[in-house]
N, C-alpha and C positions, 0 to 999 in steps of 0.2 A: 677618734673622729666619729662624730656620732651619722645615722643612717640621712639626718637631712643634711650635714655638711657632705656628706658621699654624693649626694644628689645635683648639692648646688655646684659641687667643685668638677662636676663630670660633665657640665654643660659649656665651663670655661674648657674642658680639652679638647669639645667636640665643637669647640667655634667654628672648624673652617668647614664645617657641616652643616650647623647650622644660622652662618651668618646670611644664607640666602634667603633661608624664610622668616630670619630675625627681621630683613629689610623690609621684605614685600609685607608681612604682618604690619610694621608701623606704617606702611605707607597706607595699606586700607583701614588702618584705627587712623590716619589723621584727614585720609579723606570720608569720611564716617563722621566724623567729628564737626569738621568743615560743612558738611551737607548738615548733621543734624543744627548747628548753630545759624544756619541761614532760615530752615523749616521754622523754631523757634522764635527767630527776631519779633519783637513787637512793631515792628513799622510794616511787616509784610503780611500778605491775609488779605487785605482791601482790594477790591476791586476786580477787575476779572484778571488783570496778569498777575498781582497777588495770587489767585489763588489757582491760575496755570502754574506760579511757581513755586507752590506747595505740591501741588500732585508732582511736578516733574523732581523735585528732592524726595518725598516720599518712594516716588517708584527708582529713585536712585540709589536710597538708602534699602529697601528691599533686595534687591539684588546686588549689592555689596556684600549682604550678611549670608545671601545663599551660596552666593559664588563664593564666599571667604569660607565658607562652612567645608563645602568641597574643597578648598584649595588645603585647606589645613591637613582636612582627612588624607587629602591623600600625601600630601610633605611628610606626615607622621609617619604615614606604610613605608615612603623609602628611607626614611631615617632609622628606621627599628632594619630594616634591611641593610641597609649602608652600616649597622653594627652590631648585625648577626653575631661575628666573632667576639666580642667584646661579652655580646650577653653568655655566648655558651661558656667562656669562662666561667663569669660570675655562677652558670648553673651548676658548673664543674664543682667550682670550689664550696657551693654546698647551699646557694640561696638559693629561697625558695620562688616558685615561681607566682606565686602572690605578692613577696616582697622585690620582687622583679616589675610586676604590673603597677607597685608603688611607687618605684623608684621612676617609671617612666612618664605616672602621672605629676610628680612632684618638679621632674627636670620642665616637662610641657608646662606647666601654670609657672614654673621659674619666668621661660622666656615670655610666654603668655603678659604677666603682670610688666614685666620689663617693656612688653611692644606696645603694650596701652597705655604705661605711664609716657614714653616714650613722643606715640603718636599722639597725644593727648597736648604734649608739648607745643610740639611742629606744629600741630594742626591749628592751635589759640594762635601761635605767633603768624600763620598765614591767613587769618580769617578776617584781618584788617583788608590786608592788601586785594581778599577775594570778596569780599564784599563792597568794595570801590569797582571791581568789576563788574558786576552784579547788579550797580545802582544804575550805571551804565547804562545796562542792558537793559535793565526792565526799563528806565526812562524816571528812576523815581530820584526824590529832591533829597531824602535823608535817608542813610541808612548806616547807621553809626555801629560800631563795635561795642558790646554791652556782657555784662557777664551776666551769667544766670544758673544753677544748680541742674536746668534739664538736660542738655546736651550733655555733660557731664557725667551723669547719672542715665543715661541712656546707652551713652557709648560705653562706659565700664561694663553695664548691667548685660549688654547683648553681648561683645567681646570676653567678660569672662563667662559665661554661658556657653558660648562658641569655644571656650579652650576646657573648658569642665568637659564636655559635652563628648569633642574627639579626640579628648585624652581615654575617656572610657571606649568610643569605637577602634579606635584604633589599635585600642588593645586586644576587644574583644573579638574582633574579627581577622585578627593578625592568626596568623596557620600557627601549630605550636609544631615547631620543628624538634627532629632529636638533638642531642648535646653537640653528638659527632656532626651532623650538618650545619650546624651551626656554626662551628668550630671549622669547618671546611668552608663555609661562605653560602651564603642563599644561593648567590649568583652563580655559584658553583655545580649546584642539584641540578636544572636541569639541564642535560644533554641532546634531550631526543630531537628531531626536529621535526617531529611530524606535520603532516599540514592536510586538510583535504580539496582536492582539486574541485568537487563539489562546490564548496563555499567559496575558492578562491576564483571561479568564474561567478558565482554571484556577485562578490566583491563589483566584477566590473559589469555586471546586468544591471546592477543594482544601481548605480550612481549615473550610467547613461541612460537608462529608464526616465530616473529624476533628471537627466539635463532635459531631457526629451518632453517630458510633462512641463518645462517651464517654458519652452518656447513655445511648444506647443497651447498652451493657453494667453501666451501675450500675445498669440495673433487669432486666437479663436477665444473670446470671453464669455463667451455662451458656459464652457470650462469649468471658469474659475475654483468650481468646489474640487475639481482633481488635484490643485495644489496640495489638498491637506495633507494628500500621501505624498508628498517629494521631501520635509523634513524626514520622515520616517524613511524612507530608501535611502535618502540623502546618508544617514544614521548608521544604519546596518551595513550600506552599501561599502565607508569607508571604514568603520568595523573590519567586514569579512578582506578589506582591502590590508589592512595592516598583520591581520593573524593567518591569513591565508596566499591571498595573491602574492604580495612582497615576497615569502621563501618561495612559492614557486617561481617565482622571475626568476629567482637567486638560482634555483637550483637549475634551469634551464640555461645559464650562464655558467654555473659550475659546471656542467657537462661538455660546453664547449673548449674542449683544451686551447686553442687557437685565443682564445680570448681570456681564460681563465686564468695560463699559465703564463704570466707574462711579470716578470717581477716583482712590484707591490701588490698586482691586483690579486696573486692566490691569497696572501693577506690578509686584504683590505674585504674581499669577496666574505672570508670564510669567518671575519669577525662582522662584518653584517651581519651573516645568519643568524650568527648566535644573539645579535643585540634586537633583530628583529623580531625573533620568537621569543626573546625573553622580558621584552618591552613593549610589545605590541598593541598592549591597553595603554600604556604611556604615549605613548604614536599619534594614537585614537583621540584621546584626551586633550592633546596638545592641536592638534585638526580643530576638533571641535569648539575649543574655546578660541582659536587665532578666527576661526570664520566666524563667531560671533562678535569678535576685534576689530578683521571686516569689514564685516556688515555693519556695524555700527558707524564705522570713519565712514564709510560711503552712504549710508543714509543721510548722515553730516553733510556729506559733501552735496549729494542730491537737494537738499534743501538750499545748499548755497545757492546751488542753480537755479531753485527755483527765485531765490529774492531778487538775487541779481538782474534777472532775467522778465521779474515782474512787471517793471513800468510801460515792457513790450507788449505784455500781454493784455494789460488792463491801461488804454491811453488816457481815458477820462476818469475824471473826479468821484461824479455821483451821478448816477442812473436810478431814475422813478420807473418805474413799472406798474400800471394799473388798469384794470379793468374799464370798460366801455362805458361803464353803469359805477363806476368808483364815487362814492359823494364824498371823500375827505382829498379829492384830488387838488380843487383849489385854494384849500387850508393848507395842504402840505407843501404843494408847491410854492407859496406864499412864503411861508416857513423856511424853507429853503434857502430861500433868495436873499430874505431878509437875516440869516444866520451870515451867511458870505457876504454878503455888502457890512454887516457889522464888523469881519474880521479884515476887514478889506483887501479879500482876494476878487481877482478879476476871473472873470468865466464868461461865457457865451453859450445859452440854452436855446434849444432845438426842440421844438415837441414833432413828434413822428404819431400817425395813425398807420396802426399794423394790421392789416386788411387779411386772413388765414384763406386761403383758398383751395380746392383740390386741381393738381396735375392730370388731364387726363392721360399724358405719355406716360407715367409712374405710376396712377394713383394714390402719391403720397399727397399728402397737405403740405401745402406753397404759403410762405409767408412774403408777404406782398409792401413794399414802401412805395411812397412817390417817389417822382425825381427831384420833383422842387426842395421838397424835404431834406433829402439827402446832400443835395448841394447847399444847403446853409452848413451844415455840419461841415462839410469836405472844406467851406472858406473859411472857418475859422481852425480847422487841422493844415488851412495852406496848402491842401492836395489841388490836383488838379479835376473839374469838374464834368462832372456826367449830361452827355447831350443826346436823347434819344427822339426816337421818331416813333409816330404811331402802327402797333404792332410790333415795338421793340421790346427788348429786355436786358438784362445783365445780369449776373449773377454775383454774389456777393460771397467774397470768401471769409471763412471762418479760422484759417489757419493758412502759414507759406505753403505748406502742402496743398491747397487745395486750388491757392495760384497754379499750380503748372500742373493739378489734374485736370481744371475748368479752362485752362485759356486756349486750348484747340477745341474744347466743347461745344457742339450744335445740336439745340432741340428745338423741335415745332413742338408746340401742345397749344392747351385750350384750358383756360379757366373755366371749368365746367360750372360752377356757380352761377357765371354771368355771362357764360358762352361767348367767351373773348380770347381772339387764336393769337398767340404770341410765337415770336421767333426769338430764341436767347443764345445770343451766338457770342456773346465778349464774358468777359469778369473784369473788375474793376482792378485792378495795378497792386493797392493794399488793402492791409486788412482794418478794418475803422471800428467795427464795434469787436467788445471780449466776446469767448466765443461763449460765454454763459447766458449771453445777453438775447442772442435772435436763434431763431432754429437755425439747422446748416441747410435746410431747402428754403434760402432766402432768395427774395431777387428784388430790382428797382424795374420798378416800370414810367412809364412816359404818364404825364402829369393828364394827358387826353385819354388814355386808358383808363387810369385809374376815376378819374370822375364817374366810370360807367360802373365800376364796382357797389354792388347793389348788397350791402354786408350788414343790415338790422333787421332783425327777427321781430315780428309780432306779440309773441311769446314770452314771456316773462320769466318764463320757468325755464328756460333756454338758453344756456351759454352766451354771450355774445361774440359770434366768430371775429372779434374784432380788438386790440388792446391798446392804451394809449403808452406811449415811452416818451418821456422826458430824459434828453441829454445835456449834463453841466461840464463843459470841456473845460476846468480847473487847470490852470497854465502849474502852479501851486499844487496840486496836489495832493501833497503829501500833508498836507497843513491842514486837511480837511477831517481831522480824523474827531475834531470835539464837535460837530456837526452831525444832530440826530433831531428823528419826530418827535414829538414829545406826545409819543406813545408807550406802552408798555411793550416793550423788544420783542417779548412770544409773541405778542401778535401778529408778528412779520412772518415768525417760522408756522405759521398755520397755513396749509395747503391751499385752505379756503377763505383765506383775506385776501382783498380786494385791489391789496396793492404789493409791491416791494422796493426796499430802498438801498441798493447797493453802493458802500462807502468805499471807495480803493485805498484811502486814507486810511480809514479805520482799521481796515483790512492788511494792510499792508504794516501797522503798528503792530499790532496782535502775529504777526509772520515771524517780525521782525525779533518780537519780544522772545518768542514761542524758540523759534531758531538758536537767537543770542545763550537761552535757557538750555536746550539739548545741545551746543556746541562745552558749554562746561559741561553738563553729565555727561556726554559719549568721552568727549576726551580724556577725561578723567576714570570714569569707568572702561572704558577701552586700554587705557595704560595699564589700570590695574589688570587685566585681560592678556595684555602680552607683556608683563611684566610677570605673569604669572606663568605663562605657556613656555620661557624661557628659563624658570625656574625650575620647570616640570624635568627639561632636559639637564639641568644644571645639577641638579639633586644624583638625576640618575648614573652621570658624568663621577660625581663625588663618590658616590656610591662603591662604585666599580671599580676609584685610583688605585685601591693597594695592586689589584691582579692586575691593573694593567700598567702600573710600574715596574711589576717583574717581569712582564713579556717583553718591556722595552729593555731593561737590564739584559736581557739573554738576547734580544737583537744587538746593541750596541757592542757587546764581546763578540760577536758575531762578524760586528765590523760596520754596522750600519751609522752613518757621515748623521753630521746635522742637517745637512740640506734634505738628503734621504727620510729623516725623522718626521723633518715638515714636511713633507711630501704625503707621505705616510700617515701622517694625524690630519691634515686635509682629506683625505680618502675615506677617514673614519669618521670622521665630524660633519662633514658636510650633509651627508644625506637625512642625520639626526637631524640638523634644521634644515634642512631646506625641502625633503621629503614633506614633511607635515604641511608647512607652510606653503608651498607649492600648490599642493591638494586644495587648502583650504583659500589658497587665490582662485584657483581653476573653478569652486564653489560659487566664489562670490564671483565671479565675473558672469558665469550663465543668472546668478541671480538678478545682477545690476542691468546684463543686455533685454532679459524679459522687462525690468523696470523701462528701460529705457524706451522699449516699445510702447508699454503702456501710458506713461506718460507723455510723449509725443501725441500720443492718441487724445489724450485725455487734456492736458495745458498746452499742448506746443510748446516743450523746452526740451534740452540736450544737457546730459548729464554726462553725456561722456568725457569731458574733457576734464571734468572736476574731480571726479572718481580715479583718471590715469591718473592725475597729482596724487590725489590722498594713494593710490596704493604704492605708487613709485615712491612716497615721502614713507610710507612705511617699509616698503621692504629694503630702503638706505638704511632703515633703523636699523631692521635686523642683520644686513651685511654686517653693520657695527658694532651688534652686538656679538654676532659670530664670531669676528677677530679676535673679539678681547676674551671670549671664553678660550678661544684659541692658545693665543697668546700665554693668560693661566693656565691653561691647561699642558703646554709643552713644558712650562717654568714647572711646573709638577713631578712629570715624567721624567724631567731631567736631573730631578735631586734623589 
């Protein structure tokens, strides 16, 4: 038998080793695959969602190959560990430890070539059905399955690079133990359990700091630049939490005899410690990648909220916005009109004169409507209509919040501009315009007030405190999105143009595409994420069967039941997944309630309710996945 049949044949004994990383390898060579034949399509590339849906494959395919780069590196460390004994043999009997480093490079590019040819497979065979997705989404007419040499030669070229790559680290940063420890088990060296009390209170400084900086800044935004130290605490925080804090809990529970001493848990307690200190980086790892998991489904999910939720927040079609002094305002709106009457949508247009005044109760700047104005708008939303008297006012809300902060509200003040005392004692019932649209010190005034508004400057060189708004209440909507000036688009984003033309249509396509686009990549990058986070434990689970089928050997003569066994492997498993995960829930939910804050602030929507789904829909996952590791795992122990 020659040195490479030794190789190939030693990969089939070490299946039930390595068919976990055999899976999770095809599955990111065929969703790699999959993204790079979508990035490639010749139909895609055109126009702006074309090329939103390049960058989002691009930044997908990027972090596939990073996170696949780590996930390999470290599958390879427990695997060379998981067959510690196997090698000290082979050193025994007289290989050398070069032809040792060979042997481990030749098994790794075995499976390596097998998971790319493999996921190479799957991935052509699903690329039909994920590109009917995909046309879907973006809204496009054709987008046909097609062969081509890139994708191909992209996915081989980075995949075997990524297994060339940490089959050499792996090797090279592998500890070189002696024959005899070898022969005795890795897992077996270390004993000590040392820990420092130092770090295992930073552990928890550390991580309530970072809850502390995120709340802390979703309600103070003045802040925001302190977030950048909450990954970082976040980081070290659950570090010092797994190689520190964990054994001293342990060991403050080991001291309690009352608690300690109680049938399975002396144990269950004292094979914790050992799997705690001696997995602790594995802990860490498994934390960190399930809250980028996550964060991910709840960013997902947040955006659902936001579509969903859009039509509340944006009721109208298309809003013009233009300066006092705008000279393309009656081309444009001309434009306008006659775009919608060709697609024969019905609307009803409002022009509003926006009158900016100073408060003397605040000295903020008041932004000022008629009343007349306002009730054209209010009759074609079918609200009910505003009737004031001279010396009235109302106030206009910009969000439901600001309903029930304004509607006990009473201020006297004076238009200091035009020395006119107002009393504004109501807010109006809803909210009618987006809250992008008017400042939030808006108000209506009575149609005899506002005549006295004295609001043109002499001055040329002079702002005019004054802007004109045109509102097109599109019953339709959504139909409005091929409806543009026939201007050059940057001219709009200039601070200093004259007008602006906001499409809900438009807008609301581009959300819709944008979302449709990161719902495939998080899903699919997040699977690979806890697809992998589970493999982390699964590897290390493998790792360890032989010593901990003898342990169970010597309880069973001992006399221990089946019921007692389950019992017992629940005690030991559990906290492997749920520990991590737990953590890395507790992470993401101070993340999502700061979001939550902020975005209320910022759109008025609620993302809470969509983030409990996506995390209750994932931690079903993992209950599920737990049984079945479970499950193998006793059908293990038991043979």
């Amino acid at each position: 038998m020659t040195f490479r049949q030794f190789a190939y044949r030693n990969v089939f004994r070490n299946g039930r080793i390595y068919a976990a990383f055999f899976m999770a390898s095809c599955f990111s060579v065929a969703v790699f695959f999959i993204y790079s034949m979508l990035m490639f399509h010749p139909n895609l590339g055109r126009g702006v969602l074309g090329e939103v849906s390049l960058v989002g494959m691009a930044g997908a395919e990027v972090i596939l190959v990073l996170f696949t780069l780590f996930f390999l590196f470290y599958s390879m460390s427990a695997f060379l560990a998981a067959r510690s004994r196997e090698f000290g043999i082979l050193l025994h009997l007289g290989m050398e430890r070069r032809q040792l480093n060979r042997l481990v490079f030749i098994e790794t590019m075995v499976i390596g070539i097998a998971s790319i040819v493999i996921g190479i497979i799957f991935g052509f065979s699903f690329s039909k059905f994920f590109f009917m997705i995909v046309r879907e989404m973006l809204y496009l007419e054709h987008l046909p399955l097609y062969l081509s040499w890139a994708p191909f030669l992209l996915t081989i070229g980075v995949f075997t690079s990524a297994f060339v790559i940490i089959s050499y680290l792996s090797v090279s940063f592998s500890r070189e133990y002696k024959v005899l420890d070898l022969l005795r088990g890795i897992d077996q060296i270390e004993t000590s359990f040392q820990y420092s009390i130092k770090r295992a209170i930073k552990g928890v400084v550390y991580i309530l700091v970072g809850y502390g900086l995120i709340i802390f800044t979703s309600y103070f935004t003045g802040y925001l630049a302190l977030t950048i130290f909450v990954p970082l605490l976040i980081t070290f925080g659950t570090y010092y939490f797994f190689s520190d804090t964990t054994l001293l809990l342990l060991a403050i529970v080991r001291r309690k005899r009352k608690i300690n001493w109680r049938r399975f848990r002396l144990l269950a307690i004292a094979e914790q410690t050992h799997i705690m200190k001696n997995n602790a980086k594995m802990f860490f790892v498994v934390t960190m990648v399930s809250t980028l998991a996550f964060l991910s489904v709840g960013v997902l999910a947040t955006m659902s909220s936001y579509t969903t939720q859009y039509n509340l927040i944006n009721p109208m079609g298309l809003i013009y916005k233009g300066d006092a002094n705008n000279p393309y305002e009656g081309e444009h709106i001309r434009s306008l009109t006659e775009q919608l009457e060709e697609r024969g949508l019905s609307y009803h247009l409002t022009r509003f004169v926006v009158v900016k005044q100073t408060s003397s109760a605040t000295k903020n700047e008041v932004e000022v409507l008629r009343e007349s104005d306002i009730n054209r708008l209010l009759y074609s939303y079918n609200y009910p209509m505003v009737n004031l008297q001279e010396g009235e006012a109302m106030f206009i809300p910009n969000t439901e919040e600001d309903l029930q902060i304004l509607k006990d509200k009473v201020v006297h003040t004076v238009l200091e501009e035009n020395d006119i005392a107002i009393q504004i004692d109501r807010v109006y019932p809803r909210v009618i315009f987006p809250k992008a649209v008017i400042s939030v010190n808006s108000i209506i005034l009575s149609d005899e007030d506002f005549e006295k508004l004295w609001y043109v400057t002499s001055d040329p060189t002079v702002a005019q405190p004054v802007y004109h708004l045109f509102t097109f209440d599109v019953s339709n909507w959504m139909e409005t999105k091929d409806i543009t000036l026939d201007v050059d688009p940057t001219a709009m984003l200039n601070k200093n143009s004259p007008y602006k033309l906001e499409n809900a249509g438009l807008n609301y396509s581009y959300i819709v595409a944008t979302y449709s686009l990161f719902t495939l990549v998080v899903l699919l990058v997040a699977t690979v994420f806890l697809l992998a986070s589970g493999s982390f434990i699964y590897f290390k689970l493998h790792a360890a069967l032989e010593r901990n089928q003898q342990q169970f050997a010597v309880l069973r003569r001992m006399g221990l039941t089946d019921s007692e066994l389950k019992k017992l492997v629940n005690r030991y498993l559990f906290p492997q997944f749920f520990v991590p995960w737990g953590l890395a829930l507790l992470h993401c939910t101070f993340a999502f309630a700061a979001l939550q804050l902020f975005l209320k602030d910022l759109v008025n929507i609620s993302i809470a309710k969509e983030v409990i789904l996506a995390f209750s829909f994932l931690i079903m996952i993992q209950v599920i996945y737990f049984y079945l590791i479970r499950w193998r795992y006793i059908a293990h122990v038991r043979s």
